[in-house]
KOLROVEX-323199 format. One record per atom (N, C-alpha, C, O, CB): atom name; residue in one letter; residue number from 0; x, y, z. Coordinates in Angstrom, 1 decimal. Atoms other than C-alpha are relative to their C-alpha. Glycine has a CB too. Layout:
KOLROVEX-323199
+------+------+------+--------+--------+--------+
! loke ! guba ! zanu !   east !  north !     up !
+------+------+------+--------+--------+--------+
!   CA !    A !  NUM !      X !      Y !      Z !
...
+------+------+------+--------+--------+--------+
end
This chain:
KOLROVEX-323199
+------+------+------+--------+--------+--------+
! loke ! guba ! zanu !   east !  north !     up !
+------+------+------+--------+--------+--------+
!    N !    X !    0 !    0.9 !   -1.2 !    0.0 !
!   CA !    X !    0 !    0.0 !    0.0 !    0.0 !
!    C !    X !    0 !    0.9 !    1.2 !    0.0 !
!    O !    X !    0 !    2.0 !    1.3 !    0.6 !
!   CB !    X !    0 !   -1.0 !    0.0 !    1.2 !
!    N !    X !    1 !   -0.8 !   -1.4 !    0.4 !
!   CA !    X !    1 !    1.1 !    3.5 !   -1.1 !
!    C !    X !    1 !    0.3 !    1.0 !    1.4 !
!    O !    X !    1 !   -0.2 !    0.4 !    2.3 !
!   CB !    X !    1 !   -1.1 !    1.0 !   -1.3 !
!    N !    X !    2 !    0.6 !   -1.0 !   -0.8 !
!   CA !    X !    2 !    1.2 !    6.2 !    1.4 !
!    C !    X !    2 !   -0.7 !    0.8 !   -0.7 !
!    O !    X !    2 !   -0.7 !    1.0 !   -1.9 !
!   CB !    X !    2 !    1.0 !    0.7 !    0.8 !
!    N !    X !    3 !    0.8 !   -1.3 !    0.6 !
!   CA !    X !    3 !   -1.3 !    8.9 !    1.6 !
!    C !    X !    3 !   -0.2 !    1.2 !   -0.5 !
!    O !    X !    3 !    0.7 !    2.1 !   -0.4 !
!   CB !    X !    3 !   -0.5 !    0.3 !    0.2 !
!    N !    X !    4 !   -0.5 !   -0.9 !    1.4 !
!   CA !    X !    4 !   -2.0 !   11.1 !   -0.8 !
!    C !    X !    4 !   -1.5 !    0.8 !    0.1 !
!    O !    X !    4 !   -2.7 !    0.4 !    0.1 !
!   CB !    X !    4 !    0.4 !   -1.1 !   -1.8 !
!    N !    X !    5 !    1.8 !   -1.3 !   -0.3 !
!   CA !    X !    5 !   -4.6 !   14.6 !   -0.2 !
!    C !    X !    5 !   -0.6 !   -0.2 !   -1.1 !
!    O !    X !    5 !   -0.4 !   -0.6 !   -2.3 !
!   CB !    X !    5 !    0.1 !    2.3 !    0.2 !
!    N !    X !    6 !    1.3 !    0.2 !    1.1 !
!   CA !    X !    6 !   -7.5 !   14.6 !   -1.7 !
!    C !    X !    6 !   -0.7 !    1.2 !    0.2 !
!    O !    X !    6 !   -0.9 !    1.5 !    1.4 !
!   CB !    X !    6 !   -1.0 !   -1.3 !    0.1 !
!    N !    X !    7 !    0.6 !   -1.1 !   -0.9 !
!   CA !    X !    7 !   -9.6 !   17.8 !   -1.9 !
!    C !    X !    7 !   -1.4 !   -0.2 !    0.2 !
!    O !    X !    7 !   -1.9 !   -0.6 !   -0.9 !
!   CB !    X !    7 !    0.2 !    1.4 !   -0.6 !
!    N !    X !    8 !    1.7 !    0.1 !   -0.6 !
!   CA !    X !    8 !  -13.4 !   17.7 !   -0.5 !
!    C !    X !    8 !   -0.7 !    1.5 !    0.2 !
!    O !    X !    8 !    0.0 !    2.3 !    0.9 !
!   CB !    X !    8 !   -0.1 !   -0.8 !    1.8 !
!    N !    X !    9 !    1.0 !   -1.0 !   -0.5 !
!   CA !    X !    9 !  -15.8 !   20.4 !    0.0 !
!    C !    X !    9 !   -0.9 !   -0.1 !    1.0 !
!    O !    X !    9 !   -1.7 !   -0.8 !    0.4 !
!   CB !    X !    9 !   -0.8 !    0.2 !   -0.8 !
!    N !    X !   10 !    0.8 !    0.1 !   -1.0 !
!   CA !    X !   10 !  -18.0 !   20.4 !    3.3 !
!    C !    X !   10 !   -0.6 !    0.9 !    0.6 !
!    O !    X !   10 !   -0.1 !    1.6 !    1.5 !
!   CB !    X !   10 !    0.5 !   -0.5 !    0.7 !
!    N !    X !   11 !    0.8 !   -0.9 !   -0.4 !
!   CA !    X !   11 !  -20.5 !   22.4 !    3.9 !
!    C !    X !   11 !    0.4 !    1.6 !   -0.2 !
!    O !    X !   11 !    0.6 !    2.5 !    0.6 !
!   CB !    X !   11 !   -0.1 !   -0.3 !    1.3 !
!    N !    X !   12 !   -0.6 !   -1.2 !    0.5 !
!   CA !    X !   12 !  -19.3 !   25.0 !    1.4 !
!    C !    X !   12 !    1.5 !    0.2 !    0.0 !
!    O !    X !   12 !    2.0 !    1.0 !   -0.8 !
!   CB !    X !   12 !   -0.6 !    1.0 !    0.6 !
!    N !    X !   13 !   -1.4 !   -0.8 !   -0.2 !
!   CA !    X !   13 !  -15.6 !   25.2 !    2.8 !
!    C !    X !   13 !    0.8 !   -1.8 !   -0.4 !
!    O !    X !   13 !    0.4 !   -3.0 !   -0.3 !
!   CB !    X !   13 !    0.2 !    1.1 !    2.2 !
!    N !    X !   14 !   -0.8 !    1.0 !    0.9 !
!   CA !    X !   14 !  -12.7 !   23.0 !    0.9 !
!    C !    X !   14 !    0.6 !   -0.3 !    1.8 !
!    O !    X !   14 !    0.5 !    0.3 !    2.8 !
!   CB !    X !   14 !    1.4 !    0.7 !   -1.7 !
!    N !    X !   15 !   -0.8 !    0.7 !   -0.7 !
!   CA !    X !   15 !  -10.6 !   20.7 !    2.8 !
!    C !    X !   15 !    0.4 !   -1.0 !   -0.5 !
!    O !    X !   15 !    0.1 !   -1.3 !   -1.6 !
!   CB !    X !   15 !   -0.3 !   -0.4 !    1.0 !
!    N !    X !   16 !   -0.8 !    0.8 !    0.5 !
!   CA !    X !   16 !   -8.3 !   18.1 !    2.7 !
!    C !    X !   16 !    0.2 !   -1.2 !    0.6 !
!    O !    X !   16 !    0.0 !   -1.0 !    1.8 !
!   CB !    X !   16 !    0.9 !    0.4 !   -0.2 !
!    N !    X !   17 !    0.0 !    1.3 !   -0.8 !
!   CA !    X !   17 !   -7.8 !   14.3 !    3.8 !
!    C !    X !   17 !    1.2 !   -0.9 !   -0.9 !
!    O !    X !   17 !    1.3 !   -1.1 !   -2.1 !
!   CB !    X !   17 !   -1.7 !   -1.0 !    0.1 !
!    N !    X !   18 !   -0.8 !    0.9 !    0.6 !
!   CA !    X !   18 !   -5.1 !   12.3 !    3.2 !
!    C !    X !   18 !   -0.1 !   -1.7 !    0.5 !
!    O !    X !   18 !   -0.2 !   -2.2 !    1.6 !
!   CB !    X !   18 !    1.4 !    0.6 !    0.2 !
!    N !    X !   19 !    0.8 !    1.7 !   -0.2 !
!   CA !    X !   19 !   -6.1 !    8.5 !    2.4 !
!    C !    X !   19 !    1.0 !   -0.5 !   -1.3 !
!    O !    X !   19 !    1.5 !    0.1 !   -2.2 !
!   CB !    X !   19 !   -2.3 !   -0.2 !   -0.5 !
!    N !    X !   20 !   -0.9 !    0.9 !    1.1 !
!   CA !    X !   20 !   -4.1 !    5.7 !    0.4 !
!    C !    X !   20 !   -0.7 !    0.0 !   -0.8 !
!    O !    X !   20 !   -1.9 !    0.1 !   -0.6 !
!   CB !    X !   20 !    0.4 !   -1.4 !    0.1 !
!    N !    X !   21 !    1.0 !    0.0 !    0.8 !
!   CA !    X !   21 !   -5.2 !    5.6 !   -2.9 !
!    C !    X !   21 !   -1.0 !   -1.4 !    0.1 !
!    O !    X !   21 !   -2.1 !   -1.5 !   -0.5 !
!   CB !    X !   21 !    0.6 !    0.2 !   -1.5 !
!    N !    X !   22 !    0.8 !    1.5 !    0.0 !
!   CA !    X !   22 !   -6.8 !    2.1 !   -2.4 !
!    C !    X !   22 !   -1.5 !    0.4 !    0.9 !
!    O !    X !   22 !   -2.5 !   -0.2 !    0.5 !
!   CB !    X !   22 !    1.2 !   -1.5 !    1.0 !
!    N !    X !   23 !    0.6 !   -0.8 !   -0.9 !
!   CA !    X !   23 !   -8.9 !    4.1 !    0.4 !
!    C !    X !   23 !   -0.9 !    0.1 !   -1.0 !
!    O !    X !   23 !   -1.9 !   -0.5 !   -1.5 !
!   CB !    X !   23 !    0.7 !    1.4 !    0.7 !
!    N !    X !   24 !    0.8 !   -1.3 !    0.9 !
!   CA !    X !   24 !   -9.7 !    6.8 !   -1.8 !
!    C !    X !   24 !   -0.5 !   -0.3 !   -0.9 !
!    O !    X !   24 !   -1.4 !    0.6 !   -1.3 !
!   CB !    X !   24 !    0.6 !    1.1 !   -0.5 !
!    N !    X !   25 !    0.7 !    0.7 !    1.0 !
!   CA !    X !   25 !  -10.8 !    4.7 !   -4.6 !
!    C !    X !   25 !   -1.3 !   -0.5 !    0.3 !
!    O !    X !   25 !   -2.3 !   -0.3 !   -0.3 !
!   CB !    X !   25 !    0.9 !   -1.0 !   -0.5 !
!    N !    X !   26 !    1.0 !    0.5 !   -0.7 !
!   CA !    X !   26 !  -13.2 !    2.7 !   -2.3 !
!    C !    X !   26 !   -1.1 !    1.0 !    0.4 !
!    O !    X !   26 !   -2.4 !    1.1 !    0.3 !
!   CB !    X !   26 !    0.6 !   -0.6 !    1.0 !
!    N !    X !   27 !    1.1 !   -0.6 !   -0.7 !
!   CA !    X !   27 !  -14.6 !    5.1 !   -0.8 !
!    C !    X !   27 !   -1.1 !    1.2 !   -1.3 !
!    O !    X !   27 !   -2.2 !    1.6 !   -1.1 !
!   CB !    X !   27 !    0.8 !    1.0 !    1.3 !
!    N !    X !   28 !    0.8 !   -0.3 !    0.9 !
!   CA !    X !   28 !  -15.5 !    6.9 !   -4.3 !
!    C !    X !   28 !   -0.7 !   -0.9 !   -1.0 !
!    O !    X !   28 !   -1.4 !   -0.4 !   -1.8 !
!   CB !    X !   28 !    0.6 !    0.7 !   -0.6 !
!    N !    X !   29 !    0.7 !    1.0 !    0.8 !
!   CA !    X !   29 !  -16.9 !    3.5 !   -6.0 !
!    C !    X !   29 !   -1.3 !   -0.3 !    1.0 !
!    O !    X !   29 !   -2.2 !   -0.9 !    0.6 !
!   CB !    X !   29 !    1.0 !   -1.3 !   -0.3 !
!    N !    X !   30 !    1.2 !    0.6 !   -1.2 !
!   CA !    X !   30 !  -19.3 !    3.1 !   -2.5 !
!    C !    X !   30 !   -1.1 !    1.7 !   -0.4 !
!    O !    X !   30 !   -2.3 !    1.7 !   -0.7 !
!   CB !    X !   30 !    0.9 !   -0.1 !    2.5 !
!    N !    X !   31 !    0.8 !   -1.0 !    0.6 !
!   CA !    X !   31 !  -20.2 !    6.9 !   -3.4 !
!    C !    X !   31 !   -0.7 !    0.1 !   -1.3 !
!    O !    X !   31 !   -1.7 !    0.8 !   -1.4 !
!   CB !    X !   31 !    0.8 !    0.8 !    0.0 !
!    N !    X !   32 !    0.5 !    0.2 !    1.4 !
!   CA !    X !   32 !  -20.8 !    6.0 !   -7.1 !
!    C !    X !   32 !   -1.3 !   -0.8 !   -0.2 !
!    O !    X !   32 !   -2.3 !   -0.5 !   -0.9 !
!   CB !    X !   32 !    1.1 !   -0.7 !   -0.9 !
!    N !    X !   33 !    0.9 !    1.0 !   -0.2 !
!   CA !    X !   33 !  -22.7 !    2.9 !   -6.0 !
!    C !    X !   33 !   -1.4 !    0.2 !    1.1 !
!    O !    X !   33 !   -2.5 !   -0.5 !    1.3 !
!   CB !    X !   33 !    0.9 !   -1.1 !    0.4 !
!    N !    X !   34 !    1.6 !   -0.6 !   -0.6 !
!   CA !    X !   34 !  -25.3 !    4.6 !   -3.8 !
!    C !    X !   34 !   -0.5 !    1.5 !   -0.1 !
!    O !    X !   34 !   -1.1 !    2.3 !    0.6 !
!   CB !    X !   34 !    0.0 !   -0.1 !    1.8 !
!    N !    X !   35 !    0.4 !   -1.5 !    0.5 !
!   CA !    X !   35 !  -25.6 !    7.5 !   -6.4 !
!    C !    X !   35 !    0.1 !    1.1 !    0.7 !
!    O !    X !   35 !   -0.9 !    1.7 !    0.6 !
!   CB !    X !   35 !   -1.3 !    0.2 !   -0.3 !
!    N !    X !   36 !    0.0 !   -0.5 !   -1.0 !
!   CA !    X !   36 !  -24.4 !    9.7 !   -3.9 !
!    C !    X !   36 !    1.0 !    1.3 !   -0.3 !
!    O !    X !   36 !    2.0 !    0.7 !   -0.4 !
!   CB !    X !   36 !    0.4 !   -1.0 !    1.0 !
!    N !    X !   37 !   -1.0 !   -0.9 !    0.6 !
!   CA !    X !   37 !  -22.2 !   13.1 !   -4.9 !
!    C !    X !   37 !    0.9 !   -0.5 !    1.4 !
!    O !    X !   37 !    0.4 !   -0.6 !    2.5 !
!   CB !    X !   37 !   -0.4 !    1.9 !   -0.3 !
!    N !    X !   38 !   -0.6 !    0.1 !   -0.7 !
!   CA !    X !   38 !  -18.8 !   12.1 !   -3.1 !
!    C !    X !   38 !    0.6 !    1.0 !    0.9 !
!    O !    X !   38 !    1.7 !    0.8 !    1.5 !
!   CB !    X !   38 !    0.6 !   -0.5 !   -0.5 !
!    N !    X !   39 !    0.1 !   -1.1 !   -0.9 !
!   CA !    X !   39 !  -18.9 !   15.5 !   -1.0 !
!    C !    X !   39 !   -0.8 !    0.0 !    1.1 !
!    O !    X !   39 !   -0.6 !    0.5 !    2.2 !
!   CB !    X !   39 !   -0.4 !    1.1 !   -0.7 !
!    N !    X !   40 !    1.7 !    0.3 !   -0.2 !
!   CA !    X !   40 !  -22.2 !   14.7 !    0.0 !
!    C !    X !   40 !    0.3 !   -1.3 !    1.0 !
!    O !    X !   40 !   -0.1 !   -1.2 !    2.1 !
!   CB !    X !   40 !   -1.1 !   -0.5 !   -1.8 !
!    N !    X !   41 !   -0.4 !    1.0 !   -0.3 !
!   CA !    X !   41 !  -21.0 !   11.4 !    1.1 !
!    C !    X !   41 !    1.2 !    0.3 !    1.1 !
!    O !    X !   41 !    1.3 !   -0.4 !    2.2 !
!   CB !    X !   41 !    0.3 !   -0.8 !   -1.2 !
!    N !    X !   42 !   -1.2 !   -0.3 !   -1.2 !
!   CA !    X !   42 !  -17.9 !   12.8 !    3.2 !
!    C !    X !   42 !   -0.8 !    1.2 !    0.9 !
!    O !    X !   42 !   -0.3 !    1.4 !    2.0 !
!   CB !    X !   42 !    1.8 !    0.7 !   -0.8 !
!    N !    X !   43 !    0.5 !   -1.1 !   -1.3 !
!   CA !    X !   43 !  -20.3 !   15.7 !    5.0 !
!    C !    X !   43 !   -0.5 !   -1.3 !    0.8 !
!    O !    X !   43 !    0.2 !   -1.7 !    1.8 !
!   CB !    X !   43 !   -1.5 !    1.4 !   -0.5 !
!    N !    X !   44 !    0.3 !    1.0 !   -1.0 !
!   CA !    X !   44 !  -22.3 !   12.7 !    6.5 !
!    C !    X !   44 !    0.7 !   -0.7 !    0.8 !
!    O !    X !   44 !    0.4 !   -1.0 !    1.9 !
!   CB !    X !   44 !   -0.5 !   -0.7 !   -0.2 !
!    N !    X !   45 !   -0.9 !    1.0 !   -1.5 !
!   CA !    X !   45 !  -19.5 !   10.4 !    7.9 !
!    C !    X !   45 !    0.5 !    1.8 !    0.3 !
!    O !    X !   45 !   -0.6 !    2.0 !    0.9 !
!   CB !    X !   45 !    2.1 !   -1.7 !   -0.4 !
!    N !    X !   46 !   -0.7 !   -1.0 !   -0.8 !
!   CA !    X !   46 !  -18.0 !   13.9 !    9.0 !
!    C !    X !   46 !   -0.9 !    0.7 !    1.4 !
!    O !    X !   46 !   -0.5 !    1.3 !    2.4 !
!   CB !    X !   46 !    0.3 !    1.1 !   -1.1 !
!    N !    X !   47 !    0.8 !   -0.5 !   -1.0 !
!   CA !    X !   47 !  -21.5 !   14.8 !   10.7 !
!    C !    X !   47 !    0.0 !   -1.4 !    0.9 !
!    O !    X !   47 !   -0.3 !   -1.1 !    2.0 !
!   CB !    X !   47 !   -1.6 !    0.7 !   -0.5 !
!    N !    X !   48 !    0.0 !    1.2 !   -0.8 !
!   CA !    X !   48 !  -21.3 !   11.3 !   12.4 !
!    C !    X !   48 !    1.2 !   -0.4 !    0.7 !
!    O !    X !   48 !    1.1 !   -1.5 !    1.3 !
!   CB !    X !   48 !   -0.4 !   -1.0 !   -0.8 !
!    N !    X !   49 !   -1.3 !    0.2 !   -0.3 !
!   CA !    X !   49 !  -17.5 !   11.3 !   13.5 !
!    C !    X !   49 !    0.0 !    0.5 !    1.3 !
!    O !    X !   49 !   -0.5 !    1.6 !    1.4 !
!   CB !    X !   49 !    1.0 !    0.5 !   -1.0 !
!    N !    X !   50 !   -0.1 !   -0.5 !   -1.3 !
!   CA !    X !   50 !  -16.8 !   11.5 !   17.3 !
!    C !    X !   50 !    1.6 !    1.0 !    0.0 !
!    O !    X !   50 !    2.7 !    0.8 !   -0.5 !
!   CB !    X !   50 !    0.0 !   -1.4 !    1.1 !
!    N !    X !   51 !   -1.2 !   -1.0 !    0.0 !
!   CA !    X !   51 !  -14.4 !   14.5 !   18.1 !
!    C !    X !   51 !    1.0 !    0.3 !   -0.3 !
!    O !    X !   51 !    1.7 !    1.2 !   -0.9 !
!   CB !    X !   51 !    0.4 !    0.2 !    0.6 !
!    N !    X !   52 !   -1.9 !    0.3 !    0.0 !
!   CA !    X !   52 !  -11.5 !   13.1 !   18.5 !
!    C !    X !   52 !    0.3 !   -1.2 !   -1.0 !
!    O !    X !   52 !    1.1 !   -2.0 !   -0.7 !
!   CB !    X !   52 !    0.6 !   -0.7 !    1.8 !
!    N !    X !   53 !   -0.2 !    0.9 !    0.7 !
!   CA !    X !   53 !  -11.7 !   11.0 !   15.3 !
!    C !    X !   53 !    0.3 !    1.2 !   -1.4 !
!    O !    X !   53 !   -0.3 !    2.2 !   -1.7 !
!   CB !    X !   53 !   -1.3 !   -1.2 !    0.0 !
!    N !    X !   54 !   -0.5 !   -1.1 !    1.6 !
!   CA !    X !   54 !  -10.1 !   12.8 !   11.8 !
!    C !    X !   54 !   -0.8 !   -0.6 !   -1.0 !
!    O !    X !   54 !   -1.1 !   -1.8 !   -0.8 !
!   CB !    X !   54 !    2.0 !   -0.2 !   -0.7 !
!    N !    X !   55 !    0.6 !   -0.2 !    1.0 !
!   CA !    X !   55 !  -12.0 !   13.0 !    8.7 !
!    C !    X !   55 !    1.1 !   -1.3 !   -0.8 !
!    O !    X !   55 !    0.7 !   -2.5 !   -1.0 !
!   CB !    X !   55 !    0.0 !    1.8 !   -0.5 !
!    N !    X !   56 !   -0.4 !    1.7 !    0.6 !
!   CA !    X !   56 !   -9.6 !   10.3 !    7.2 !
!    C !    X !   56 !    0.3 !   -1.3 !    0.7 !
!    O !    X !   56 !    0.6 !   -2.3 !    0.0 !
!   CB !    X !   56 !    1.2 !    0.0 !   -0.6 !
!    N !    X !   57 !    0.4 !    1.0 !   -0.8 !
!   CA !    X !   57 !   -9.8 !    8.1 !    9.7 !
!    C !    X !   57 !   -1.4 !   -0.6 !   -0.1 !
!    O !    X !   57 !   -1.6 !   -1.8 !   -0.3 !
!   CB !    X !   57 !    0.2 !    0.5 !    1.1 !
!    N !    X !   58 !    1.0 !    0.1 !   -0.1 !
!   CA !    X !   58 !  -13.2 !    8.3 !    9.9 !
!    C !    X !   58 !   -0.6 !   -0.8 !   -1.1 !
!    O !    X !   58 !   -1.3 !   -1.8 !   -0.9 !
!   CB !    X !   58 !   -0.4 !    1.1 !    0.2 !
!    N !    X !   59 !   -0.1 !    0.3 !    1.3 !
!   CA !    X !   59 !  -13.4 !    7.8 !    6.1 !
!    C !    X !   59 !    0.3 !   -1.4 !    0.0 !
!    O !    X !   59 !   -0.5 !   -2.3 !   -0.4 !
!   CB !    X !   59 !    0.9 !    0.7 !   -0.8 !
!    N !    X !   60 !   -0.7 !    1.4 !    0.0 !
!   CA !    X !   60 !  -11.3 !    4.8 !    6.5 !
!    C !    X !   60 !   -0.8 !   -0.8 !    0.5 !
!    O !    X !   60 !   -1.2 !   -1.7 !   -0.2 !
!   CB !    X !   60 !    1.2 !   -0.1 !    0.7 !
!    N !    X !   61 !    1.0 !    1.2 !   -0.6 !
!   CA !    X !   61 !  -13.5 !    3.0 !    8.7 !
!    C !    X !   61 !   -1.1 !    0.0 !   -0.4 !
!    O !    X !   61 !   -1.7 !   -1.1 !   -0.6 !
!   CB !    X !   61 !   -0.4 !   -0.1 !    1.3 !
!    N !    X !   62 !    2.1 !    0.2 !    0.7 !
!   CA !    X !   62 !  -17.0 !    3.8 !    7.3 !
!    C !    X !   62 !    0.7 !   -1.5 !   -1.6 !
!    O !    X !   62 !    0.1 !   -2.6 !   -1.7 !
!   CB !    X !   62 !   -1.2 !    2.9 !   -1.5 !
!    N !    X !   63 !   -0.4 !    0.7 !    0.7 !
!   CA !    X !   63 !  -14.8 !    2.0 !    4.2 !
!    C !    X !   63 !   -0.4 !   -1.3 !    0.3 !
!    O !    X !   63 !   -1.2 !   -2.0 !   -0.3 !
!   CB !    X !   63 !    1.1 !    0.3 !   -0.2 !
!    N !    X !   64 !   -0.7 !    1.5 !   -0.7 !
!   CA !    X !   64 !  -13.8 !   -0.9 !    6.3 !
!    C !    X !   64 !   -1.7 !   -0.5 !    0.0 !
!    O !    X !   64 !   -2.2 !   -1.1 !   -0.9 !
!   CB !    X !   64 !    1.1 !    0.0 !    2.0 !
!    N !    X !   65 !    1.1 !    0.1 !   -0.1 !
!   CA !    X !   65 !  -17.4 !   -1.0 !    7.8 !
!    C !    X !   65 !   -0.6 !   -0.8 !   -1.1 !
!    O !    X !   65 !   -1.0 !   -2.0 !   -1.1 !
!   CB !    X !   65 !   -0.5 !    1.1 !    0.2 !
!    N !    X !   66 !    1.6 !    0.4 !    1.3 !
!   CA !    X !   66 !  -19.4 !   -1.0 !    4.4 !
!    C !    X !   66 !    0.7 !   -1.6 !   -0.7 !
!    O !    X !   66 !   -0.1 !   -2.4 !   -1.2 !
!   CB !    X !   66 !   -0.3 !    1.8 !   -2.0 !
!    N !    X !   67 !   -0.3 !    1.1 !    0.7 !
!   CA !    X !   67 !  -17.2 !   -3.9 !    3.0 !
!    C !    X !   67 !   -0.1 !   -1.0 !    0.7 !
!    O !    X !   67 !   -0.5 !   -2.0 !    0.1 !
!   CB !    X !   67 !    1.1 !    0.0 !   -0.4 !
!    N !    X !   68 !    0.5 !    1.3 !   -0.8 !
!   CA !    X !   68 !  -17.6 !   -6.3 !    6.4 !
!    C !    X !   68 !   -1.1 !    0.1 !    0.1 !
!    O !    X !   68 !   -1.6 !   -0.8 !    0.8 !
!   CB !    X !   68 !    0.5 !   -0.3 !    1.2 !
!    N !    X !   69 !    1.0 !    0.4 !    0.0 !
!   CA !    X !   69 !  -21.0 !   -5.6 !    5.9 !
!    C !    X !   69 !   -0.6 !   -0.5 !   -0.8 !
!    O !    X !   69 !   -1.7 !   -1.0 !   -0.5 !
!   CB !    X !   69 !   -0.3 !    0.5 !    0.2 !
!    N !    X !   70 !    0.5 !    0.5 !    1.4 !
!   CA !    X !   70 !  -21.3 !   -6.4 !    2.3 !
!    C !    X !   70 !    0.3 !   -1.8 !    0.4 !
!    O !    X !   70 !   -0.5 !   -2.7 !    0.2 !
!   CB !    X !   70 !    1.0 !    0.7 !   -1.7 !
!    N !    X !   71 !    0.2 !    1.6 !    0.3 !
!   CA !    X !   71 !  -19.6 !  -10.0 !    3.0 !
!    C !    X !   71 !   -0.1 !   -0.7 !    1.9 !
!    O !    X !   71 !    0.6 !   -1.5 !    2.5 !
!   CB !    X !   71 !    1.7 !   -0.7 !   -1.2 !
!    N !    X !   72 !    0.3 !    0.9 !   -1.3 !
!   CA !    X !   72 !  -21.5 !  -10.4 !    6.8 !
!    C !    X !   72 !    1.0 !   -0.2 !    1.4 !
!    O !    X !   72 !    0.9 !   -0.6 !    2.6 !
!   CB !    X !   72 !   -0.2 !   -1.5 !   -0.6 !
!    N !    X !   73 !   -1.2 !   -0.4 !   -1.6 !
!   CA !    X !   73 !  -18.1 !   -9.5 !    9.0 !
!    C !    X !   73 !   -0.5 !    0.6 !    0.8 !
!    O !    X !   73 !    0.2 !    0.9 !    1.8 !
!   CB !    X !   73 !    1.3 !    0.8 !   -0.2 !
+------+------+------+--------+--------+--------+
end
């Protein structure tokens, strides 16, 4: 796996940045693609759902992890 690499987002009007492996950042825009979802749109919600003390690519990362052990029942 690569190291990470920024990516830019928009949230709630104002840009930002997250740095995620591309393997990440790929995932997490094919889960955005696959529930017709604008991938902005998709990073404000895990961002409104993220506890404090958890980073925006972290956060990202696990909703990832999440949606895939849920697809195969983990």
């Amino acid at each position: 796996m690569a190291r990470p690499v920024k990516h830019s987002l928009t949230l709630q009007g104002h840009r930002t940045s997250v740095s995620l492996e591309e393997e990440f950042w790929q995932a997490f825009r094919k889960i955005a693609q696959d529930q017709d979802m604008p991938l902005n749109a998709l990073a404000a919600q895990i961002d409104a759902g993220r506890e404090d003390d958890t980073g925006l690519a972290s956060a990202i990362r696990l909703f990832v992890l999440k949606h895939y052990q849920d697809q195969i029942g983990g």
